[in-house]
N, C-alpha and C positions, 0 to 999 in steps of 0.2 A: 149271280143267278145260276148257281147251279142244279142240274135236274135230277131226280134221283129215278133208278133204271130199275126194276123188279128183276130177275135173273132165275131161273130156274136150276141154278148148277148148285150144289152144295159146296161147300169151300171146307176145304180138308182144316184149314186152318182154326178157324172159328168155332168147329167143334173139337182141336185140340185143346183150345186154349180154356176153354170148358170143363174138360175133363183134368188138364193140369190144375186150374185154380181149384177145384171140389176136389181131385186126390190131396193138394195141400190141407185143405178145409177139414177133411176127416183125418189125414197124419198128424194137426193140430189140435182135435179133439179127443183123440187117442190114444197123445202121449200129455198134451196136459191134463185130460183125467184121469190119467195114469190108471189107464188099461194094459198099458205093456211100458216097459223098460225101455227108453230111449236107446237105440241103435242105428249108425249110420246108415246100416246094411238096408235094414229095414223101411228105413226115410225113401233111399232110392227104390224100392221092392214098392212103395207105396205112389211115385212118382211112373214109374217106367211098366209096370206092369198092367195099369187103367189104359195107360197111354197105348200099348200094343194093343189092348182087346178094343178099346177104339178104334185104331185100325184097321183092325180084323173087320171087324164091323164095316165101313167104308170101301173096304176092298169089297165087299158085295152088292155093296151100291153101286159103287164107279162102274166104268164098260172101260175107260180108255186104258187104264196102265193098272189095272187089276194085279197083275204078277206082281209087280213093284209093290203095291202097297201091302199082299200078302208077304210078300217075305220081309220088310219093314217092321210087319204085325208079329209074325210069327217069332222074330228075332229079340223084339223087345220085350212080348210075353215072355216069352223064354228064361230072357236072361234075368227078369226081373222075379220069377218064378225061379228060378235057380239061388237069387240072393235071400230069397225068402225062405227055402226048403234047401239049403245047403248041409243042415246040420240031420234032415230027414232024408235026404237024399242024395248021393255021389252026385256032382256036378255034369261027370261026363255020359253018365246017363237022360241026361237030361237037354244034353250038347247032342249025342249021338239021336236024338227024336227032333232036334231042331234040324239036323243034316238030312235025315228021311225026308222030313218034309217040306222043305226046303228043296232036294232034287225032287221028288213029288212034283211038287205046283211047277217047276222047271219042265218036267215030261208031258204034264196034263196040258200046259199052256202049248210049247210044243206041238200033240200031235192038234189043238183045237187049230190053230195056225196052217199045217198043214192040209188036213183032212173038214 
């Protein structure tokens, strides 16, 4: 006799696991209809890059640990945008806007804490 509880909180998790199974979903129709040349680089770039701009998204929701989940977001876009645009782009350009912003949301949160 278990009761089930309605909850108002969103659960970080259950819309990751969302966004991971549909990034699979489309890297599977992708490369088996061979719209692009199967690449490892890419597989992760199609995994990790949904998965950060989800976060991104959630960090605007949350109120509790919003820093957290924006540098989470910002990290994963990133790097996952860096495997995808490696061969259009120098990496460490792309490293040095993830450090902007990243101390960014450090100061922002910062002075909201203090002031």
């Amino acid at each position: 006799m278990s009761k089930s509880v309605k909850s108002d909180k969103t659960s970080y998790g259950v819309g990751a696991l969302f966004v991971f199974a549909a990034s699979l979903g489309v890297a599977a129709i992708v490369y088996g209809g061979g719209f692009l040349i199967f690449d490892p680089l890419n597989l992760i770039t199609f995994i990790i890059s949904p998965l950060g701009a989800y976060t991104l998204l959630y960090a605007l929701k949350v109120r509790g640990d919003r820093p957290y989940y924006l540098s989470w977001g910002l990290i994963m876009l990133i790097t996952g945008l860096s495997l995808a645009l490696y061969r259009l782009i120098n990496v460490m350009v792309l490293f040095g806007l993830l450090l902007i912003l990243l101390a960014s949301i450090g100061l922002f949160e910062y002075w909201r804490r203090k002031g």
